[in-house]
C-alpha positions as CSV (number, residue, x, y, z in Angstrom):
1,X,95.4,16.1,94.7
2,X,92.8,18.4,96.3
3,X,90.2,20.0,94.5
4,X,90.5,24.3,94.7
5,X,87.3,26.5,94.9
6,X,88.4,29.6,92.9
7,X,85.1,31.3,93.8
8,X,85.7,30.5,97.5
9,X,89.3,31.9,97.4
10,X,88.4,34.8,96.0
11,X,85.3,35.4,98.1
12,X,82.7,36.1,95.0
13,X,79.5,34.3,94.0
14,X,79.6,31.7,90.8
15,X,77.3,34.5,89.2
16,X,79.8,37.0,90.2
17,X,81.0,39.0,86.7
18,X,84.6,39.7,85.6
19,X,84.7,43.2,86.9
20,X,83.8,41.9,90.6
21,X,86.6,38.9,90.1
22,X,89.2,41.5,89.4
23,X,88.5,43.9,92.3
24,X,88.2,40.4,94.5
25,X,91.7,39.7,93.5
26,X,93.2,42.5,93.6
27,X,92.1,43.1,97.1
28,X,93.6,39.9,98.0
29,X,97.0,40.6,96.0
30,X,97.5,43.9,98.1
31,X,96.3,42.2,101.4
32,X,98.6,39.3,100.9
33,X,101.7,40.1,99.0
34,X,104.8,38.9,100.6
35,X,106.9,42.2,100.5
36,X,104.0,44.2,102.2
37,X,101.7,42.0,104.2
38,X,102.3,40.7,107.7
39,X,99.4,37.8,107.4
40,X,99.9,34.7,108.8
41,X,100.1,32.6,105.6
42,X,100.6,35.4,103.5
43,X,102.8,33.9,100.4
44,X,100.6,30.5,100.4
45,X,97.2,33.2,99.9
46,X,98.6,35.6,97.3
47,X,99.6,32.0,95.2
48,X,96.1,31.1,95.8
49,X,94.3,34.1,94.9
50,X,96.7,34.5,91.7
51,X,96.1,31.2,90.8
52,X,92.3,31.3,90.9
53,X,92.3,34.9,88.9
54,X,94.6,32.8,86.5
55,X,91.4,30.4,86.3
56,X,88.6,32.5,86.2
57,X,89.8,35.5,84.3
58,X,89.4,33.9,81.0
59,X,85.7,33.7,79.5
60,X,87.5,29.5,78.0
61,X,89.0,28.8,81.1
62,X,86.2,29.3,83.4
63,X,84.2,27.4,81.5
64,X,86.4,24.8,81.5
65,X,86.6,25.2,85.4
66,X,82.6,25.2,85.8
67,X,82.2,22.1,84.2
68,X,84.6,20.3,87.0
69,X,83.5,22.5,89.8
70,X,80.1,20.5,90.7
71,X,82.4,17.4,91.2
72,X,84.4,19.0,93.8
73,X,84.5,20.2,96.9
74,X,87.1,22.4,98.3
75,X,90.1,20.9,100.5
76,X,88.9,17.3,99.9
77,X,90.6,15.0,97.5
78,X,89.2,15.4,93.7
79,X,87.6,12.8,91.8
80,X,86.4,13.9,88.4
81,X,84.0,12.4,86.0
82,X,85.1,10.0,83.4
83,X,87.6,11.0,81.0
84,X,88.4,14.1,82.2
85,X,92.4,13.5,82.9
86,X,92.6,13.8,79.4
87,X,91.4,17.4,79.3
88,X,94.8,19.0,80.5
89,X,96.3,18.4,76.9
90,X,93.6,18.7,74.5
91,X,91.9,21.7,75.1
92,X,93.2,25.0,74.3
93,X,95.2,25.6,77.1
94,X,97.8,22.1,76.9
95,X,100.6,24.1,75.8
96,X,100.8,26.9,78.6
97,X,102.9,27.7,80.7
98,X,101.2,27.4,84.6
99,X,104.3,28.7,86.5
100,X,104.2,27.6,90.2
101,X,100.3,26.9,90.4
102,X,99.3,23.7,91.9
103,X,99.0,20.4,91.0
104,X,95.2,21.0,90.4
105,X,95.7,24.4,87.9
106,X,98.1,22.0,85.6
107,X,95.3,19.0,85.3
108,X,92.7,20.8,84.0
109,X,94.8,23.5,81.7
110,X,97.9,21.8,81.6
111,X,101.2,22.0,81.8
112,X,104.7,22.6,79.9
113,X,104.9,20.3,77.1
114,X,100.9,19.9,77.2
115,X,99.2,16.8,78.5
116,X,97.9,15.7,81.8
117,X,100.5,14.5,84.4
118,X,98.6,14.1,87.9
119,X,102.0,13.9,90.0
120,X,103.7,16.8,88.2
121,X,103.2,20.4,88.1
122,X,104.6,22.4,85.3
123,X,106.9,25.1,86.4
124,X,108.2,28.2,84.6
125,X,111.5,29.7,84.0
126,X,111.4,32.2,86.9
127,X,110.7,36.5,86.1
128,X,112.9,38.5,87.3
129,X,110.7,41.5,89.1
130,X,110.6,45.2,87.2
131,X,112.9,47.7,88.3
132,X,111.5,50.9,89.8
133,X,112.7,54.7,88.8
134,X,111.4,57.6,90.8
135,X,113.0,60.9,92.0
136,X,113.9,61.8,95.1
137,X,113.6,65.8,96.0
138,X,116.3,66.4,98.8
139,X,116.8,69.6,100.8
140,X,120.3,70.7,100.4
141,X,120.8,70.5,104.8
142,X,119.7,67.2,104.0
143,X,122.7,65.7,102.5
144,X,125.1,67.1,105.3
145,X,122.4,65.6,107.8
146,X,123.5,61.9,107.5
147,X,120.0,60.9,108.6
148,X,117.4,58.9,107.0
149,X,114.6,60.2,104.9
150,X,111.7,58.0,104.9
151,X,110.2,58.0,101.3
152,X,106.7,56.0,99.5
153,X,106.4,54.7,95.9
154,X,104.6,52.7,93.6
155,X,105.3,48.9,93.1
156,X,103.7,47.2,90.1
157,X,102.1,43.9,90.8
158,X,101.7,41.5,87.7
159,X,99.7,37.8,87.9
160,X,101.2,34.4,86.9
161,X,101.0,35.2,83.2
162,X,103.7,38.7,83.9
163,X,100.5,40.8,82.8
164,X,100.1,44.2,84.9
165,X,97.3,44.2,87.2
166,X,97.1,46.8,90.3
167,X,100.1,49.0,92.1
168,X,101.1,48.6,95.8
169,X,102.1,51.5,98.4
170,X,105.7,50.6,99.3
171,X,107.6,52.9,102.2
172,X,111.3,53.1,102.8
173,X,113.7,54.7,104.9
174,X,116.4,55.8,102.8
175,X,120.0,57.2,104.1
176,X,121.1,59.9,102.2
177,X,124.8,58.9,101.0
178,X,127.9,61.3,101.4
179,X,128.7,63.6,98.7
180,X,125.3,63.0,97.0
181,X,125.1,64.9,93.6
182,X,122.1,66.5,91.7
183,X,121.0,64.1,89.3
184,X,122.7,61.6,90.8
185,X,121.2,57.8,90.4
186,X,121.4,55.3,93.3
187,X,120.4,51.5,93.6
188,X,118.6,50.0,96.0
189,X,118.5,46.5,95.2
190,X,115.7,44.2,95.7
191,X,113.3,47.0,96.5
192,X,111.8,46.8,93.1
193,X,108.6,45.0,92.2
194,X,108.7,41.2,93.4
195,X,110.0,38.4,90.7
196,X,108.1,35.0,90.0
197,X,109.0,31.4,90.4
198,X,112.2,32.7,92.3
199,X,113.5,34.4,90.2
200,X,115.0,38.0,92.4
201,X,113.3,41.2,92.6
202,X,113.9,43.9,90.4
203,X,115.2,47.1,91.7
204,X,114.7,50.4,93.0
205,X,116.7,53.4,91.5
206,X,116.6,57.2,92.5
207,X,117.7,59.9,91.4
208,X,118.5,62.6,93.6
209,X,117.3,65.7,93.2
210,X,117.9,68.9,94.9
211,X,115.2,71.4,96.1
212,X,115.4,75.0,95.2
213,X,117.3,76.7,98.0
214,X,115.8,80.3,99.1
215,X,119.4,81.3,99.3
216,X,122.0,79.3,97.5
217,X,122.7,77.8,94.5
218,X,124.9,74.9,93.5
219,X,128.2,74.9,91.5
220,X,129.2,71.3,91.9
221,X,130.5,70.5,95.4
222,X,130.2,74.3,95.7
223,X,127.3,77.0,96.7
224,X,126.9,80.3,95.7
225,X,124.9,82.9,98.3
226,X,124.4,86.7,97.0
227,X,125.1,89.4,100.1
228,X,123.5,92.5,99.8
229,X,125.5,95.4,100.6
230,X,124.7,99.3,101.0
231,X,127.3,101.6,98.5
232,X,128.9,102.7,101.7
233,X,129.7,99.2,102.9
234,X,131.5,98.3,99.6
235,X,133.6,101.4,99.7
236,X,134.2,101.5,103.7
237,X,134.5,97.7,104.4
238,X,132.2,96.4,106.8
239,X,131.6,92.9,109.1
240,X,128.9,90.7,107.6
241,X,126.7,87.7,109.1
242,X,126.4,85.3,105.9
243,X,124.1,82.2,106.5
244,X,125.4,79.0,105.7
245,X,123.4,75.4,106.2
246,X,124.7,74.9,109.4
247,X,124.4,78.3,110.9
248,X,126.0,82.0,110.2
249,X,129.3,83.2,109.9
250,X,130.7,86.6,110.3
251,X,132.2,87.7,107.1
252,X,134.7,90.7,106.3
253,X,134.0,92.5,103.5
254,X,137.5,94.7,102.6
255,X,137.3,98.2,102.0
256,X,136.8,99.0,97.8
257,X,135.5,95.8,97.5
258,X,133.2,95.4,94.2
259,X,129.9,95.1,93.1
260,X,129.3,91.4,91.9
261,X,132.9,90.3,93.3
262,X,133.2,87.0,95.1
263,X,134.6,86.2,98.2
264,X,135.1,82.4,99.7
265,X,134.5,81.1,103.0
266,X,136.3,77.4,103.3
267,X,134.2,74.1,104.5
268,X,130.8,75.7,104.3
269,X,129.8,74.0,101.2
270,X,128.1,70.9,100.3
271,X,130.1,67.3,101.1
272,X,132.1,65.7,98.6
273,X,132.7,61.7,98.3
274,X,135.5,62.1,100.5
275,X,133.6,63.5,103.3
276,X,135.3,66.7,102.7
277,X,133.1,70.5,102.3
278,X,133.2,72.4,99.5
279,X,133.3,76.3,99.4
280,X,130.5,78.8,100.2
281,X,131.2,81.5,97.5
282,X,129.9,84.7,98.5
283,X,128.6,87.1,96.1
284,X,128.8,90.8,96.5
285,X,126.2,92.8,95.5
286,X,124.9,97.1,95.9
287,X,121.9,97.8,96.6
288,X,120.5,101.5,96.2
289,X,118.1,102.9,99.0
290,X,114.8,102.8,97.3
291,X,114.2,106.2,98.4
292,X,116.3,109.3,99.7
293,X,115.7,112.9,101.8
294,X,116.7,115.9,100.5
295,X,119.6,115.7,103.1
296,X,120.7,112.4,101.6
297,X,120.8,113.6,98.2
298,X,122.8,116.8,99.4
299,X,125.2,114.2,100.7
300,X,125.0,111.9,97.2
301,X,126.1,115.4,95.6
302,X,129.0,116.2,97.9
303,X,130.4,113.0,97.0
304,X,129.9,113.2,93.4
305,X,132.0,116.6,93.2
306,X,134.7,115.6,96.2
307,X,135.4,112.2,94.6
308,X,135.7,113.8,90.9
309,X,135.4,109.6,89.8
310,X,134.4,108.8,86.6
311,X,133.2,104.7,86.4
312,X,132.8,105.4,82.4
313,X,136.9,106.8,81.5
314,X,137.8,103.3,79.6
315,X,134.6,102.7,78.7
């Protein structure tokens, strides 16, 4: 059994206070954790550094540890002083739980079922890692698209004892499904934060949610786009460029059409589960010149007395 320099693994001084040994480990944890890091050796040094913030963290524990650190030396076999075997089930720490620390960790602060056992490490029922929720803003071109979006979140990192300690950056690139839905809630699994004593990872859920769209609004697999039209354009019919999300299409508008009627244009709505477009209702709407000659009003008049139309007769 070889004797571990927590100080050393952690890169701190003996002096150094617990405010320095957290930063120091939690440096390491982001530098070495096995979802992110590309290290050489990068599960064996996260283990390390979580075990030696599992030793030093605690005012009892490093104590205990300082008293057997001046009889070792780090990598080399360990021989203690007298009597100290007996230490891994007397003291206060006989009964934890040590998880998948090393043989080392379990003599001096025991193992499951308290006592010392110098061949046997105790080991821990395995923590499943936390699942992840975040939203996911998504263009509505997006979901017709069919291309990836990449996206970045927050991953919480917890030491051997499942107590939260820092946050890790985590990117993705995430393929928008067909027929997404607003509010809809996907799951990415094993994308969550990383489990313990392998156990799996937890999971990453999103939940889609659309961006505010200049022009149109949603009615399910449906969109909605208001087209303003001049008075004369209602009344005379006229040809129309509408936008859609791929592009524009021309658009007939009948004459006598009316103000806040809709009109539907087939296959220019969102996708559905089936792979199939919704509709792109178009909404009619009159808009008055903001201003007007004396020689438009003239004109106004003339049709006021020649159409002799009263909008107000069932009123």
């Amino acid at each position: 059994m070889d004797f571990k320099d927590y100080y050393k693994i952690l890169g701190v001084e003996p002096t150094a206070d617990d405010k320095t040994i957290k930063a120091a480990y939690r440096k390491l944890a982001r530098k070495y954790h096995p979802d992110v890091s590309k290290e050489k050796d990068a599960e064996s040094k996260f283990k390390d550094a979580s075990e030696a913030y599992e030793a030093l963290k605690s005012a009892d524990k490093r104590a205990e540890y300082d008293d057997l650190r001046k009889y070792g030396q780090h990598g080399q076999p360990f021989q203690g002083p007298p009597g100290w075997q007996s230490r891994g089930g007397a003291g206060g720490f006989g009964g934890q739980d040590t998880g998948d620390f090393s043989d080392f960790f379990s003599s001096i602060f025991g193992s499951r079922g308290g006592g010392f056992n110098a061949g046997q490490s105790g080991r821990s029922a395995g923590r499943r890692g936390q699942d992840v929720e975040m939203e996911l803003p998504v263009f509505l071109e997006e979901t017709l698209s069919g291309e990836s979006k990449k996206i970045s979140f927050q991953i919480p990192q917890h030491n051997a004892a499942g107590q939260h300690v820092s946050n890790t950056s985590k990117s993705l690139s995430v393929k928008i499904p067909v027929g997404v839905s607003d509010g809809e809630r996907i799951r990415l699994k094993g994308q969550g934060a990383p489990g313990s004593g392998g156990a799996p990872n937890g999971d990453l859920y999103l939940t889609i949610r659309f961006a505010p769209h200049p022009k149109f609004e949603v009615e399910g697999e449906n969109l909605v786009i208001t087209l303003p039209l001049a008075p004369w354009e209602l009344a005379l019919g006229a040809e129309v460029a509408v936008p859609t999300l791929t592009g524009k299409i021309n658009l007939k508008v009948p004459a006598g059409s009316q103000n806040g009627q809709r009109m539907r244009a087939k296959g220019h709505g969102l996708m559905n589960k089936s792979g199939q477009r919704g509709y792109l209702f178009v909404q009619l709407k009159a808009v008055m010149p903001k201003q007007a000659s004396d020689e438009v009003k003239a004109l106004w008049q003339q049709l006021a007395d020649k159409a002799a139309f009263n909008p107000r007769e069932h009123f």
